[in-house]
Every structure is written in C-alpha cells, then in structure tokens.
C-alpha positions in Angstrom: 14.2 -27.2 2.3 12.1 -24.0 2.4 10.8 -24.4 -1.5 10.0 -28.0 -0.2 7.4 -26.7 2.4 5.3 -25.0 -0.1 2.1 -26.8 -0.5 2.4 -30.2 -2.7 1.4 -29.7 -5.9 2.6 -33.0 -7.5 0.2 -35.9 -7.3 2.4 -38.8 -9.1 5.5 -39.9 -9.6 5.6 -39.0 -13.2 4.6 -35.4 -12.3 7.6 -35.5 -9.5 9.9 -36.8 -12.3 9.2 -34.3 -14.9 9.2 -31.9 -12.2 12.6 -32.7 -10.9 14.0 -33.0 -14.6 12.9 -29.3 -15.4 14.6 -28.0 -12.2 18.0 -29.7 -13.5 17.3 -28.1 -17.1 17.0 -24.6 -15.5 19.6 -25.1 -13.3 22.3 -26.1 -15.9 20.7 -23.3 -18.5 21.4 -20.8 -15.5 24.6 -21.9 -14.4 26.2 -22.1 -18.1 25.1 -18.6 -18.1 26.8 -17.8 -14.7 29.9 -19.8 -15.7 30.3 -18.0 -18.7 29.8 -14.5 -16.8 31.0 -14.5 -13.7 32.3 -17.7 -12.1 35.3 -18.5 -14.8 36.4 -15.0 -14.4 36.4 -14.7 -10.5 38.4 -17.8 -11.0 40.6 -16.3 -13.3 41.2 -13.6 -11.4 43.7 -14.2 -8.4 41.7 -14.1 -4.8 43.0 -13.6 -2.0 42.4 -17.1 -0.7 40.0 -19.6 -1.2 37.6 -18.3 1.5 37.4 -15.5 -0.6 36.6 -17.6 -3.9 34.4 -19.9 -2.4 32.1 -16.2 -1.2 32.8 -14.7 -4.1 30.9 -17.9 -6.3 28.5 -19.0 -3.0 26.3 -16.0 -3.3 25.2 -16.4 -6.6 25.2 -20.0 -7.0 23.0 -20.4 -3.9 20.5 -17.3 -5.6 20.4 -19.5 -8.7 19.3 -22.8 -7.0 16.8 -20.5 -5.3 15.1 -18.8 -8.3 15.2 -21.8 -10.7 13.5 -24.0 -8.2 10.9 -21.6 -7.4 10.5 -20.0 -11.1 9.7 -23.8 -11.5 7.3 -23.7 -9.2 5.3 -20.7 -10.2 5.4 -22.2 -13.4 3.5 -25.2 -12.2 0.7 -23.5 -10.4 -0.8 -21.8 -13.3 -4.6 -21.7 -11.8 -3.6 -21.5 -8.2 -5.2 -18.5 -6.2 -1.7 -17.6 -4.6 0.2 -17.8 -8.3 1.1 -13.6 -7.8 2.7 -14.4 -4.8 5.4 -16.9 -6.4 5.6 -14.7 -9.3 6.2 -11.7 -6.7 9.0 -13.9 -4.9 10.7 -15.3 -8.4 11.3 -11.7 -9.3 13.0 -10.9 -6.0 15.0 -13.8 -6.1 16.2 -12.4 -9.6 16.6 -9.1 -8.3 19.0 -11.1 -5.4 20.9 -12.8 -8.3 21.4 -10.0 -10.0 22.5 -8.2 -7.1 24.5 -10.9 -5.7 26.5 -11.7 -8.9 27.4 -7.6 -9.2 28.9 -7.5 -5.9 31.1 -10.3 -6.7 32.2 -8.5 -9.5 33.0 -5.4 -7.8 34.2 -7.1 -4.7 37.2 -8.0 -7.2 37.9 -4.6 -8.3 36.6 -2.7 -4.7 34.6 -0.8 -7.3 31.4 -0.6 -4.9 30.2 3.0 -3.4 27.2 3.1 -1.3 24.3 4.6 -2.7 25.4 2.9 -5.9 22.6 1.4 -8.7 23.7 -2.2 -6.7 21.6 -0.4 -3.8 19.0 -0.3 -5.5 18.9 -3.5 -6.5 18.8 -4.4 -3.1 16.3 -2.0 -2.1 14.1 -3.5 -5.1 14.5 -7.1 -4.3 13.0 -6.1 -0.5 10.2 -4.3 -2.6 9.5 -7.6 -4.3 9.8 -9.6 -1.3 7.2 -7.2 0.7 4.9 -7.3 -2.0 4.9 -10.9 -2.2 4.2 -10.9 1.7 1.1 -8.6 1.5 -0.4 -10.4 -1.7 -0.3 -13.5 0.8 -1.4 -11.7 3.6 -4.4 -10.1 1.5 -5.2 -13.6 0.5 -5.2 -15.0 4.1 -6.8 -18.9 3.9 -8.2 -18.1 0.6 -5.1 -19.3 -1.0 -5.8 -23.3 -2.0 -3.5 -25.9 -0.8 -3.6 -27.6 -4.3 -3.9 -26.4 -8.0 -6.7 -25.9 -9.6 -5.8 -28.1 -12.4 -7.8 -31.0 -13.6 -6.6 -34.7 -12.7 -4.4 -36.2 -14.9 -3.3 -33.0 -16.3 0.2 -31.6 -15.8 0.6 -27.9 -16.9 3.5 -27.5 -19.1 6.0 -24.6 -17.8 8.0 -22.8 -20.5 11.0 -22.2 -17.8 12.9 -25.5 -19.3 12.7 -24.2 -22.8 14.1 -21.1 -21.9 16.7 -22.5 -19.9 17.5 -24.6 -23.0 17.9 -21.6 -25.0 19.7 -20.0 -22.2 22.3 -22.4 -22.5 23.0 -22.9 -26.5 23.1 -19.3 -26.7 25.9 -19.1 -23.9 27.3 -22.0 -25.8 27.2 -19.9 -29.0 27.8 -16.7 -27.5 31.0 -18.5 -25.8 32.5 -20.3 -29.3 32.3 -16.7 -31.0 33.9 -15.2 -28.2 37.3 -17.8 -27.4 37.1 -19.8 -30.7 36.9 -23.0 -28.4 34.3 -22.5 -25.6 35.7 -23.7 -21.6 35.2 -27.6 -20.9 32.3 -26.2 -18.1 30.2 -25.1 -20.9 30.6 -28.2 -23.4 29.8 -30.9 -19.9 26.4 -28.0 -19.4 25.6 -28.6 -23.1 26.1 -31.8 -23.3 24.1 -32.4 -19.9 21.2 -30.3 -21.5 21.1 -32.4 -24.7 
C-alpha cells in the first residue's frame, strides 16, 4: 500500500497497464532468480516446521515485491525533481534483499556471528534509507507531485528487460546446472514469454 501512496504518476489506462505489466516482468525475473538461489534449497532442506519455512522464504519474498515495485517506479520518473530519492530507497531495498536472503541461508546452517559482513549489510541498507530521507528532506515542497514528462509520452524503463534477462539466464544457468531445470523455473519462463 505504501508504494501506492507515492504521488500518481500514471495519467491513463494504457500507462497503468504497461505499468502493472512491467511490475509482473520484474517480479517473475526476480523470483526465478530467488527460486533458483534460495527458496528450492530452504525447501530442500528439512525445517524445523513450517513456521520456520514460511520465515525463512517471507523475508525475502516480501524485499523482492518491495524493490521491484519501486525499482519500477524510479524507473518511471526519469525527469522528476525527487528521482535521487527513489533511487536512494531502491538501493536500500536491495541492500534488505540481499541481507534478508543471507540470513535465511545462515539461519539453516546457524552460521551467523554478530559483527559479521551480514551487519554490515544492515548497517548499509539504513545508510541508504537515511540518505534517501535527507535528499527528501533537502528538497522539502520543491519535489513535483507529477513528472516532468510531456503528455502523451511514457518513459520507457529498462527494469523489464533486465528482469527478462534475469530470468533466461537463471533458466540457462539452471539447465547447465540439473540437466532438467525445476517445474518453478519452466512456469517463470514460460510466464515471461
């Protein structure tokens, strides 16, 4: 809901389509990548219970449906005034991916030790975050409400693309790997093409 609240930027319905169809690219690009990485083998591995599972794969998946959707959204405000401060907030939200999808990893092997490089991944997502705040704050009402793009002209973000890429070369990257990539990976391919 919070992503929803930022100003409106999209002034028809084809804009809101094409919108809403690049978040579901990203998303699936992203998520065959965090299949592939992390989610098939936390469920491969045995949990403790399905509390545990359902943490274990929450974290990250929620991170991704956080960045994506506001990578996307950056994207789209290419002459907005306040553009450094989605930038500044998509690279924390990486930063809480990243982070997020590490300590799922080493939550299964109790491999984390305070003051460990996952710290400062932490401690570098809240540098991100506070950044973001004071390029906001510096802007105060200068910040425009809608983009500075013409009417009738839709930027074009790059984030689907890559997200596209993303996903054939987890696709590939899979099939070298097991000889017959998992069933999750064909659907996200498939649901890409």
């Amino acid at each position: 809901a919070g992503l929803l609240s930022f100003p409106r930027f999209l002034r028809s319905r084809a804009e809101a389509r094409q919108f809403w169809l690049d978040v579901a690219t990203v998303f699936l690009g992203g998520l065959m990548l965090l299949w592939s990485a992390l989610i098939s083998p936390i469920v491969a591995a045995e949990t403790s219970s399905f509390a545990d599972l359902v943490t274990l794969i929450g974290y990250p998946m929620g991170d991704l449906i956080l960045l994506f959707g506001m990578s996307v959204i950056a994207a789209r405000r290419r002459g907005d005034s306040v553009r450094l401060v989605f930038y500044l907030l998509t690279a924390g939200l990486m930063m809480t991916v990243v982070n997020d999808s590490i300590s799922s990893v080493l939550s299964l092997t109790s491999g984390y030790r305070s003051g460990s490089t996952l710290d400062i991944l932490a401690l570098a997502t809240w540098l991100f975050f506070g950044a973001s705040a004071e390029a906001q704050s510096r802007l105060g009402g200068a910040g425009s409400s809608e983009p500075d793009a013409t009417p009738g002209y839709a930027s074009m973000s790059l984030a689907p693309y890559a997200a596209v890429v993303l996903g054939y070369g987890t696709l590939f990257v899979s099939a070298l790997a097991e000889r017959a990539p998992s069933i999750p990976i064909l659907l996200g391919a498939a649901a890409l093409t």
